[in-house]
Every structure is written in C-alpha cells, then in structure tokens.
C-alpha positions, -999 to 999 in steps of 0.1 A, spaced: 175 7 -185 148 -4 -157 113 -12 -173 82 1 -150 67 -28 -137 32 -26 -150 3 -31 -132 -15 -54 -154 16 -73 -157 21 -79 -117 -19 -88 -110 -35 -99 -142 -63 -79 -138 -74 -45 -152 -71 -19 -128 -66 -45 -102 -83 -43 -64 -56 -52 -36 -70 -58 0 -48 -46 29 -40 -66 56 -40 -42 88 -18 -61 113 -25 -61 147 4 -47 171 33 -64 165 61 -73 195 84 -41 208 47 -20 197 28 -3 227 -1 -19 225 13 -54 214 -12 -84 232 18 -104 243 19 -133 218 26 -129 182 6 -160 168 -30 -140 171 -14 -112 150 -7 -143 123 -43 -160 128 -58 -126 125 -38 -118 92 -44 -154 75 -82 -149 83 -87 -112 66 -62 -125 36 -89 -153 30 -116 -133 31 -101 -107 10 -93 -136 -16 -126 -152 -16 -143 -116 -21 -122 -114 -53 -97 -88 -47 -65 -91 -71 -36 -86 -45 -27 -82 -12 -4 -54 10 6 -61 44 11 -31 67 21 -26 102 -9 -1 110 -9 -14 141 23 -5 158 20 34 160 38 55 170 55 48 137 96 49 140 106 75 110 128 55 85 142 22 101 121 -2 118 136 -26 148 145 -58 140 118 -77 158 95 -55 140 105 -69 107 112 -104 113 71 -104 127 64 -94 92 86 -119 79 62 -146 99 31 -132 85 45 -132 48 59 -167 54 22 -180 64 5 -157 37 28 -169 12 18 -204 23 -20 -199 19 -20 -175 -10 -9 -173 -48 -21 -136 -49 7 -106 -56 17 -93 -21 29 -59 -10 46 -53 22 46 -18 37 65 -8 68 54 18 82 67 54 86 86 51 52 113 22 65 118 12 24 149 -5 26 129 -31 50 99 -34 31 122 -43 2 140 -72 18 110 -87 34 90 -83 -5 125 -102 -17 125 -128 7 91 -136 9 81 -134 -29 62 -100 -30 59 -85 -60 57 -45 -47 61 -23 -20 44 6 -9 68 39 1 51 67 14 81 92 10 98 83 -19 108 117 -30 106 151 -17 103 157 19 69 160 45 62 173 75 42 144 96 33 131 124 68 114 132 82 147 121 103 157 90 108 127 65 125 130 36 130 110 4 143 77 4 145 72 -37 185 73 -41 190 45 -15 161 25 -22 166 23 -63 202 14 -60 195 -13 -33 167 -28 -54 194 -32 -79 217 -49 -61 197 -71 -45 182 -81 -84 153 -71 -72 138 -48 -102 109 -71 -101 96 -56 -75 74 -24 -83 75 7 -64 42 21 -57 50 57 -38 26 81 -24 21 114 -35 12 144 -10 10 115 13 -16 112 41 -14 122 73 13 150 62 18 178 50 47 187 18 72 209 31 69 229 4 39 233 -17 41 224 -48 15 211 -77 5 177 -73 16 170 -107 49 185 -103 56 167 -73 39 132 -98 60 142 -120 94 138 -100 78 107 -85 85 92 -117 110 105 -136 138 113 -108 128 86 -82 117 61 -111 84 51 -93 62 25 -108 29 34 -97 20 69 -81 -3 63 -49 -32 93 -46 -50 94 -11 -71 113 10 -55 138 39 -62 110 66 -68 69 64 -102 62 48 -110 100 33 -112 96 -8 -89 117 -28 -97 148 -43 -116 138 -81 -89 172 -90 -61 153 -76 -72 121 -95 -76 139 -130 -38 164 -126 -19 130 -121 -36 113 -145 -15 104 -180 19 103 -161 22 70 -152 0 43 -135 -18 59 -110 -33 39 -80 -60 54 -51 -49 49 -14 -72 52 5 -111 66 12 -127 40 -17 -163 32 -10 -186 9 -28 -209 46 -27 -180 62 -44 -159 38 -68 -183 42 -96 -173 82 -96 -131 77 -85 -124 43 -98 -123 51 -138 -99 78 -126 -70 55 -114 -58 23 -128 -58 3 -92 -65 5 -57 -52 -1 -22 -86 -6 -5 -89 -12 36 -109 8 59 -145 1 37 -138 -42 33 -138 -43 76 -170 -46 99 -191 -13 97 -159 4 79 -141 5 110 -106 -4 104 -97 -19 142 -125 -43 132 -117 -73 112 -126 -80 71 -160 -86 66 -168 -111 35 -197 -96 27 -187 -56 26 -154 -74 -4 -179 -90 -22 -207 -56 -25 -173 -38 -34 -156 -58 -61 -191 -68 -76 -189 -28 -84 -155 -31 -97 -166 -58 -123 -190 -36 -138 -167 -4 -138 -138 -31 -157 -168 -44 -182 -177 -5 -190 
C-alpha cells in the first residue's frame, strides 16, 4: 500500500513555508524575451532570497507562459524547466516542487523525478472544472499509476481543491470533493486557495477540510493575515505577498520573506 508522504517528513519543519518561484515566460510562450538564460538568472536570484528569508521549500511554476495549454505542455516548455531545476538543484538543498501549468501532471512528475523534487502541485487531480482554458478534468488514474512505475512514490502529490481561477462543474461541498481528493485520487496534501492568485481562502473553507488529511493554503497569505489562516493549515504555498509591493510580475523582495516567516516562527512556537 502507498504511505502519504507527510509533510513534516518531506521539509523538516512544522507546517512548513515554501516560496514560489514565478518564472518569467519561457520559449514557445507569447511574451517570451528571446533568451532563456534571464528566465534562469531571474529564478536563481528569488530562490536565494526565498532561502535566506527562511522559507522551508521551494515550487517552480510556469506562471509566466499564459495562456496555459490544458493538460500537455510542449516540449520546449518542459525541458526550460528542466534548466531551471538543473541550476536550482545546483544552488539549493531545499525540497522543490515543480508545477506545470494548466494541470500538465504527467510533466511535472518527470521533471520532479529527474531533477530531485520531492512534490508536485496538480491543480485538477480529481473531478472536473470549468476554467479559463476550458473544461479540465481529473488526471488522478494516469498520474498515480505513472508515479508507480516510474518508482516515483516519493514524490508527494499536493492537489488543489475547488481550484482557483475555476469554477467545479458541479457544485459540490468542499469537503466532499477533500474527501475524494484523498481517498479515490490518493492525494498527499489537499491545496485550499482563494478564487484568483493572491485572494486568501475562505477561514470556512480552511476549517470543512480540516482533519482529512494535510491540508496546505495556496494562495492569498499575508504577513496581516497568517496569524488568523495559518493555525488552520499545516503548510503553505506563499508567492504574490514575498515580491516587491506584493505584486507578483515584480521580483522577491528579501525583506517582505523575512517580516513573513518571522510571523510564522511565533505561530510554530504557539
């Protein structure tokens, strides 16, 4: 039987803090600059000063190349996230998480093999939602049984519930739809957000998926509003509030990581 992969486990830290690393626009994107190294120098800069603001992990995400292809990113898409996760994985020790974007899992899965991450993020893992690349649906039966093949059970799951920037296509309690998360699509973490990039989750959200399993906020976290969500979840996936004047085009800002996780100590020391 596959064993969750526990939270504490994978970052050594009680509800652990992971920075994301927003990359800019990678080749075959619209809005790609033309050369791929700045999109590397960019990502090895914010991973520092994630790490030397104390966060416990890192995620690498391809926020930058939307419009988002549904399910299957192109090729040179994910060998330019191979490049950054080669170079992170060179500068770094810290647990990284690769997540490429719609909901391409299978990808995000190889490059977190290849390159030593130890989770991925899936933002349809079960169910279906109406967004804005149109209907996805879940990717758990595929995903599971190539995580086995490739011996890959190391690598935790953590899959969005209610997912931002969607809508469920049918509407169904947020516990329910926990529930299935991790019982029938054998998530390790379930990710709670708000309805866009950088809104909070509901508190009511928080507290009906609470007890399932480990539960992890994805978005909307504020140094103004971890005291009140943070005791709620057992993690984070924090971006928008760690860049300059919590504007996520802008890059990491030292300062804004180190106000943040000095709040996070004294919610982990009670």
């Amino acid at each position: 039987m596959i064993r969750a992969v526990r939270l504490r486990e994978l970052f050594g830290a009680e509800r652990p803090v992971i920075g994301s690393i927003a990359l800019l626009p990678l080749p075959g994107s619209p809005r790609f600059g033309g050369e791929l190294e700045p999109v590397v120098e960019a990502a090895l800069e914010d991973a520092s000063a994630l790490e030397s603001g104390g966060v416990d992990g890192l995620s690498v995400e391809n926020i930058g190349d939307a419009p988002y292809f549904k399910t299957e990113a192109p090729p040179e898409t994910v060998a330019s996230i191979g490049r950054v996760l080669a170079e992170l994985r060179r500068q770094t020790d810290l647990p990284l998480g690769v997540n490429v974007l719609r909901n391409c899992a299978r990808a995000s899965l190889g490059l977190a093999q290849a390159f030593g991450g130890g989770f991925i993020r899936v933002n349809v893992l079960t169910e279906a939602a109406m967004t804005d690349q149109g209907l996805i649906e879940g990717v758990a039966a595929e995903l599971m049984r190539a995580r086995r093949l490739l011996g890959a059970d190391r690598i935790a799951v953590f899959a969005d519930v209610h997912v931002k920037h969607a809508v469920p296509l049918v509407g169904r309690p947020i516990r329910e739809s926990a529930l299935d998360l991790i019982e029938r699509g054998l998530a390790d973490a379930v990710v709670v957000s708000g309805s866009r990039t950088g809104q909070a989750p509901k508190k009511e959200d928080l507290e009906a998926v609470r007890g399932l399993g480990e539960v992890v906020i994805g978005s909307g976290l504020t140094a103004q509003n971890v005291g009140d969500l943070f005791p709620r979840a057992d993690g984070a996936i924090v971006a928008t509030t760690f860049r300059e004047g919590g504007n996520l085009a802008r890059r990491v800002d030292p300062a804004r990581v180190k106000e943040f996780m000095e709040e996070v100590r004294r919610i982990r020391a009670g």
